[in-house]
C-alpha positions, 0 to 999 in steps of 0.5 A: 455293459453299455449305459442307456443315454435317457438324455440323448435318446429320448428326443429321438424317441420322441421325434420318432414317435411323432412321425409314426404315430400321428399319422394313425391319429384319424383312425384312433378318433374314429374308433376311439374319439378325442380321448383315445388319441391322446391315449394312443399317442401317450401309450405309443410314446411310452411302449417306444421308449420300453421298447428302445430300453429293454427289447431293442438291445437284446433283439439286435445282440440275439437277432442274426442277419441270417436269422432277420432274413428268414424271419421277414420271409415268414412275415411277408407270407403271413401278411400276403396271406392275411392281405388276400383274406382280409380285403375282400371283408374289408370291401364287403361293407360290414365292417365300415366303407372300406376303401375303393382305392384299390377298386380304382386301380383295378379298372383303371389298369383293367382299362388301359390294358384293353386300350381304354381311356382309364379315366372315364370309368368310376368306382364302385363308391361312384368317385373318380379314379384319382392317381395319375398314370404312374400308380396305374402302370406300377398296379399293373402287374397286381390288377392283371393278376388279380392280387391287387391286395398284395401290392402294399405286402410287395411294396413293404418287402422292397421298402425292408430290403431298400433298408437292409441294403443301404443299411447294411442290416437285415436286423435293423430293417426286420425292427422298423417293418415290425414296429410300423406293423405294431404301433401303426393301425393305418398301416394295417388299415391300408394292408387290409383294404388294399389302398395303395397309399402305403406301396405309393410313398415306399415306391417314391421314396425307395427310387429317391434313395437309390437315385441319391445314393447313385448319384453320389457314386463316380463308378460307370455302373452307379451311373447307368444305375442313377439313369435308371433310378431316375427313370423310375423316379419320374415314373413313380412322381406321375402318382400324387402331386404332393410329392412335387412338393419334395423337389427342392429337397431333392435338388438340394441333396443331389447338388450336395453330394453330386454337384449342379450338372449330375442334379441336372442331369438326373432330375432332366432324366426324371422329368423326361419320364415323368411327361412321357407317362403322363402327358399322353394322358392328359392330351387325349383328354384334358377335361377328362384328366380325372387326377387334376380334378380328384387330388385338387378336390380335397383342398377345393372343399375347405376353401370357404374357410380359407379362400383359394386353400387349394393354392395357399396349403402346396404354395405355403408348404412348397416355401418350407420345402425350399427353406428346408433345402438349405440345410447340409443333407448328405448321401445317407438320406437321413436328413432329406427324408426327416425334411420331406417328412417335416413338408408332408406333415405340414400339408398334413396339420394344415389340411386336417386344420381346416377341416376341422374348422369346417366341420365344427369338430376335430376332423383328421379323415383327411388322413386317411387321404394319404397325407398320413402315410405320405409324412409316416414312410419318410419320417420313420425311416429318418428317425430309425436311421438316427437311432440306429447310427446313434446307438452304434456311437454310443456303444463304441464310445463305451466300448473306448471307455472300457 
């Protein structure tokens, strides 16, 4: 029987947990104020550490790949079939503000379908529509349909099969969906109201992936392959502008597993597609451009306790991002996404910092921006893949030893 290493996998437990569940620390203060975010984090932690102790072995020795396959299927219906259900309540205004994030999508791509301008409309909420043609385009097919409640439920199916593909483990990528569901409230939140800052990270982070792991491949196919990620990588950065804060990281990893002219070579194709969606857009109105104005917003209000903020917080965090690019990451990702996470999180506690200050009171609304969800997508992936891997080390050294 193989020994549980407490020593060994504890600060994974605890590098995971901080990536999981600090993100859901603003709705954990809205519900629960200070007190219960400290009891959310703690209870978190430890039903981490049960949970890695006791269900995990016993889940991944009984649990089938067959098996984990059918059980996501009967997950991701129920999750459509609540998501269509719960959205409108959600929206209703009895229970809170709900979220115009999918309202905005909506029009917008309603909008553009009509051959309209998308950004001179507003949402029911009177904001502006804030993410950039890309999220628009990938919405598309959800708005026109009128299932735009569904496209968080879709984005997490992609996210379970982009693991269990290059995992190479239907039972490893059913745990991780299960414990997001599980020990995030934001998550849910974000599956509830349908805001789409869950599907935008897995989206970005699913085309990073296959875009590392293609370029990492000599094979023609691969090739066309990393052509292809690469085009929708460039579609998927035309969303929020804090992803550009991850192309450093991004650089690095290619130049690391493919060398200077494939980097190039893909991250030119990305950049291609990225203006051909978006500066269109910004040409037909550059002051009616409502992204520019909407995304540098959330800095902008905080700059009376930290002067020219909206230039300091992305500058300060872009430096991390190149310090961090120095590190060796390999084609498995696994330290890239733990690096992109370690660049979100900072923006995360800066922006959340300031705020605070603002405001006289711990403030972590800002969360609910995204930036929470934009850290927990890159940093649990990271965290899963290094337990999982170190948990089959650990058991074929016991395996040795017997």
């Amino acid at each position: 029987m193989m020994k549980y290493d407490v020593r060994g996998r504890l600060p994974l437990i605890l590098v995971f947990a901080i990536f999981l569940l600090v993100p859901s620390f603003d709705t954990a203060l809205k519900y629960f104020g200070a007190v219960g975010v400290v009891v959310y984090f703690f209870t978190g932690t430890l039903f981490l550490l049960l949970l890695d102790r006791f269900a995990l072995p016993i889940f991944f020795s009984t649990i089938s790949d067959k098996a984990a396959d059918y059980l996501a299927t009967a997950m991701f219906v129920l999750l459509a079939a609540a998501a269509m259900y719960l959205g409108p309540i959600a929206n209703s205004g009895r229970f809170g503000g709900g979220s115009d994030a999918d309202d905005a999508l909506l029009i917008a791509a309603n909008e553009l379908a009509n051959g309209r301008f998308p950004y001179y409309v507003v949402t029911y909420l009177g904001n502006q529509i804030g993410p950039m043609p890309g999220s628009i385009l990938f919405a598309m097919p959800f708005s026109l349909t009128g299932t735009i409640q569904l496209q968080n439920v879709v984005w997490l199916a992609v996210f379970y099969l982009a693991v269990r593909y290059f995992e190479k483990s239907s039972a490893t990528a059913l745990g991780l969906v299960w414990i997001l569901l599980v020990l995030s409230p934001t998550v849910l939140q974000n599956i509830a109201t349908g805001a789409d800052y869950v599907s935008n990270t897995i989206f970005v982070l699913v085309f990073m992936w296959m875009l590392v792991r293609s370029a990492s491949s000599n094979t023609s196919a691969i090739v066309s392959n990393g052509v292809i990620a690469a085009i929708l990588l460039g579609i998927a950065l035309s969303s929020r502008s804090t992803f550009f804060l991850l192309m450093p990281l991004l650089l690095s990893v290619l130049v690391q597993v493919s060398g200077w002219s494939n980097s190039i070579k893909y991250l030119s194709i990305s950049a291609i597609a990225f203006l051909v969606v978006t500066v269109p857009f910004w040409l037909y109105d550059p002051s009616g451009f409502a992204p520019l104005h909407v995304q540098g917003a959330k800095l902008a209000a905080v700059e009376s306790v930290l002067r020219f903020a909206a230039v300091i917080v992305p500058v300060s965090a872009g430096a991390l991002s190149i310090i961090l690019s120095f590190q060796t990451m390999r084609n498995d990702c696994t330290r890239f996404f733990l690096n992109c996470a370690i660049v979100q999180m900072f923006v995360l506690i800066f922006t959340s910092v300031l705020y605070t200050l603002k405001l006289q009171r711990l403030d972590l609304f800002v969360a609910q921006s995204g930036y929470g969800m934009f850290t927990l997508f890159f940093g649990v992936s990271a965290a899963w893949m290094y337990l999982y891997r170190y948990t089959a080390v650990t058991r074929d050294q016991d395996f040795v030893e017997a």
